[in-house]
N, C-alpha and C positions, 0 to 999 in steps of 0.2 A: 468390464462390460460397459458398453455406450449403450445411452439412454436418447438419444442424440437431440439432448436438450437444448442445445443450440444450432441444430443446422439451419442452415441458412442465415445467420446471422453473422454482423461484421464488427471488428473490432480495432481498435488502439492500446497495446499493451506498453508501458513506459516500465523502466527499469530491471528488465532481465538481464543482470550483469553476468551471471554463471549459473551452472547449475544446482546451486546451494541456496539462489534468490527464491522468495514466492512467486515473483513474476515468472521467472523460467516455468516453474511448475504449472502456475496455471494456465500460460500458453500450450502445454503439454497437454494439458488435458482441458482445453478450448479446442483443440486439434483435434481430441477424440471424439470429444461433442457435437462435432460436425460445424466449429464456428471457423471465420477465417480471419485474421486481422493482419496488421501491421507492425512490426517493431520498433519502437524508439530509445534512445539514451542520449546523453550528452558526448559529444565526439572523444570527450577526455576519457568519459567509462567507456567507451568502446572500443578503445585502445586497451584498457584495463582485461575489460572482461572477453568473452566467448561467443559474445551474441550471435555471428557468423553460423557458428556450430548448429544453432537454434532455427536459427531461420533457415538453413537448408533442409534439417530434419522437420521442420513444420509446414515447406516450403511457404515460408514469408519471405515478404522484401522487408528492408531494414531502410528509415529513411530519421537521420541522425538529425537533434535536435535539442536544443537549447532548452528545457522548461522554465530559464526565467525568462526566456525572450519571446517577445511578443510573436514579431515577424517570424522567429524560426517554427513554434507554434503556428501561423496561419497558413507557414507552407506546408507543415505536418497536416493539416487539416484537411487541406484542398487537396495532395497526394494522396492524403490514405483516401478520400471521397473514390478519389480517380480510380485510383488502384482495383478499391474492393468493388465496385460497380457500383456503390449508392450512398446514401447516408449511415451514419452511424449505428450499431446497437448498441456498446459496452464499450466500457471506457476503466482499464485497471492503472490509477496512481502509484505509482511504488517507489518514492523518491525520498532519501533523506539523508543528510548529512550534519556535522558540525563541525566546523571548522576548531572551535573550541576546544571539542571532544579531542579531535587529532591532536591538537596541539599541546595535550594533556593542562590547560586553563582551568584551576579549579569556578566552581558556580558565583564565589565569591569577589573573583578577583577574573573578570573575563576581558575580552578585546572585542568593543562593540560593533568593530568594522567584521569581526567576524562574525557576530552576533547577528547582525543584518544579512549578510552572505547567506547562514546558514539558513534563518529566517524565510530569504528569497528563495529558496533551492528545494527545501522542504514544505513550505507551507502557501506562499503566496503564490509558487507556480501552478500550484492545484487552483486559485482564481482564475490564475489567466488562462490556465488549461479552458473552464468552464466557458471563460467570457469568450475564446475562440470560438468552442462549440457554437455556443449561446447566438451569439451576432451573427454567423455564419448561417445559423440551422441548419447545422452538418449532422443534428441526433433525429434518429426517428421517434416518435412517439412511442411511448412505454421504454424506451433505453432505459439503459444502467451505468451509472457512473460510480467507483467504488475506490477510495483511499485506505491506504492501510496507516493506523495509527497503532499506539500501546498503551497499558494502562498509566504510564510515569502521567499521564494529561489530567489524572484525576487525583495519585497518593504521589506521595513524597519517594521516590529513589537515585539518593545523591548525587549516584556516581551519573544517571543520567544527564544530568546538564541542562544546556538549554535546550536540548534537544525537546523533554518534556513540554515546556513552554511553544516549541513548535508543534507539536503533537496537540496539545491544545488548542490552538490555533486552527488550525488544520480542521478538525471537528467543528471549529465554528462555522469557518467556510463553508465546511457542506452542509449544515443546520443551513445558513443564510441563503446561500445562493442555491439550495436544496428547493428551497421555498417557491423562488420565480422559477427553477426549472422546471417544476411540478405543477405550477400554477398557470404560465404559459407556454409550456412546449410538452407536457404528460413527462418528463423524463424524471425518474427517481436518482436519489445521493444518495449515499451510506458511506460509513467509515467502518472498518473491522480493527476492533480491538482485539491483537495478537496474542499468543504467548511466546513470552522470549525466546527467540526462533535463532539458532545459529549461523547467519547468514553471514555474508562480506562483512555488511554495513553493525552487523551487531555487534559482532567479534570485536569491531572498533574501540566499543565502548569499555572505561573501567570496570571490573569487576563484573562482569559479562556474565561469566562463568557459575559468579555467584546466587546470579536473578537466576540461572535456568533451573539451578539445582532447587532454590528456596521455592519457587514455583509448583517447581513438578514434587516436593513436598505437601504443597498448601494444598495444591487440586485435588479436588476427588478423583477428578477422571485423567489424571497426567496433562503434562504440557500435552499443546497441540503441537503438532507437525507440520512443516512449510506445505508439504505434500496435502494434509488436511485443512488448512489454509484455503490450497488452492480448490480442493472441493466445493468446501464453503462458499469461496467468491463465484464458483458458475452458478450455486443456488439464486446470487441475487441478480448475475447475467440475466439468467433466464424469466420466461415467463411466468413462474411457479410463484413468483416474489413483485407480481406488477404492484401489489399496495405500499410494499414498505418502502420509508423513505425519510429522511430527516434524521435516522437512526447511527449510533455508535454503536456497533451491534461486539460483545464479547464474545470471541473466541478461546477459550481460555482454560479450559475443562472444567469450569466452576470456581478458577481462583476469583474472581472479582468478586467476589458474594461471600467466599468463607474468611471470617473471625480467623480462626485460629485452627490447626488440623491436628490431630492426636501425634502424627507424626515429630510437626515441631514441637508441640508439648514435650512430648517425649527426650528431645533433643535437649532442648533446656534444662529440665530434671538432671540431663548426663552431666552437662555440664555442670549443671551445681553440686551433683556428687562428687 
């Protein structure tokens, strides 16, 4: 059912590799909502992924892009303006990588050139995303700019890597430059804190398999879903959400909050029998 929370409203969606990403999904259902936007990826995931598939089915254009570069960013800006007919409303982040991670580098002993790479790719291209906007005034008033983060940015999970450390990062950016977007231009930041979602990019990670299952133990309410994800993030597209802002907002079905769940209790006990 559309509610069509978004019609008339325009957008920039970065990172729909396939249809397993959150960005796929909530292009999917921005489509339903009556929003229109743009697609973007770096030329290398595009090759990788399906994006094609996406943008015929949503009919978008696809206009391929660099997120650490500056210039490939202000052409992304000035085309999506062109394209959609106006200024910005929504703006969904969904980039991250570790070079590390692939390379199976444990936290201890890493390669700082990748360290940086990855650093640039997931966390600082979310600035310069901003700073594009920002200089330009390509956002209307009341817009939504929204990154997707995980909770590795607040507890310890090893096998995540630096990736954590980007993630953390990432949340500050949109606290800071949350702040001037909100103060001179009305546009709100938020980050959504996931639960371990099976996606391309996650799969990557060690022990993947492990964080879904220990999750969807811990929550009350089960992991969330890419697809519930994508719900989520129209909430803050939309008008419904013009105050909030500055927010890591948990998605998570209650894991960030629970101690401990009778479940793993329970687990442990086995074990120790």
């Amino acid at each position: 059912m559309s509610y069509n929370l978004l019609k008339g409203k325009r957008g920039i969606i970065f990172g729909a590799l396939d249809e397993n990403s959150i960005a796929w999904k909530t292009a999917e259902k921005v489509k339903e909502e009556g929003g229109t936007f743009v697609l973007t990826n770096a030329p290398i995931a595009m090759r990788m992924g399906s994006i094609k598939d996406l943008a015929e089915k949503t009919g978008s254009e696809i206009i391929p892009a660099d997120a650490t570069k500056v210039e490939d960013l202000e052409n992304l800006v000035e085309k999506a303006v062109e394209i959609l007919g106006g200024k910005i409303d929504f703006v969904l982040h969904s980039i991250g990588m570790s070079v590390n991670v692939r390379k199976g580098n444990h936290y201890t002993d890493m390669n700082y050139d990748y360290t940086t790479k990855g650093w640039d790719v997931s966390a600082v291209s979310f600035h310069k995303t901003m700073q594009v906007l920002y200089k330009k005034d390509a956002m209307n008033e009341w817009g939504s700019i929204v990154a997707l983060s995980y909770m590795a940015a607040q507890r310890v999970f090893p096998d995540y890597n630096d990736m954590a450390d980007n993630k953390a990062y990432l949340e500050s950016i949109a606290r800071s430059f949350g702040y001037f977007f909100g103060k001179d231009k009305k546009v709100r930041v938020n980050t959504i804190s996931q639960s371990p979602t099976p996606t391309t990019a996650g799969q990557g990670v060690k022990g993947f398999d492990g964080f879904i299952a220990f999750a969807e133990k811990m929550s009350p309410l089960g992991n969330a879903t890419a697809e519930e994800c994508a719900n989520y993030t129209l909430t803050l597209f939309s008008d419904l959400t013009k105050k909030v802002t500055l927010q890591n907002l948990f998605h998570d079905g209650g894991f960030s909050n629970t101690g401990v769940s009778q479940e793993v209790m329970e687990k442990f006990t086995e074990d120790e029998d």
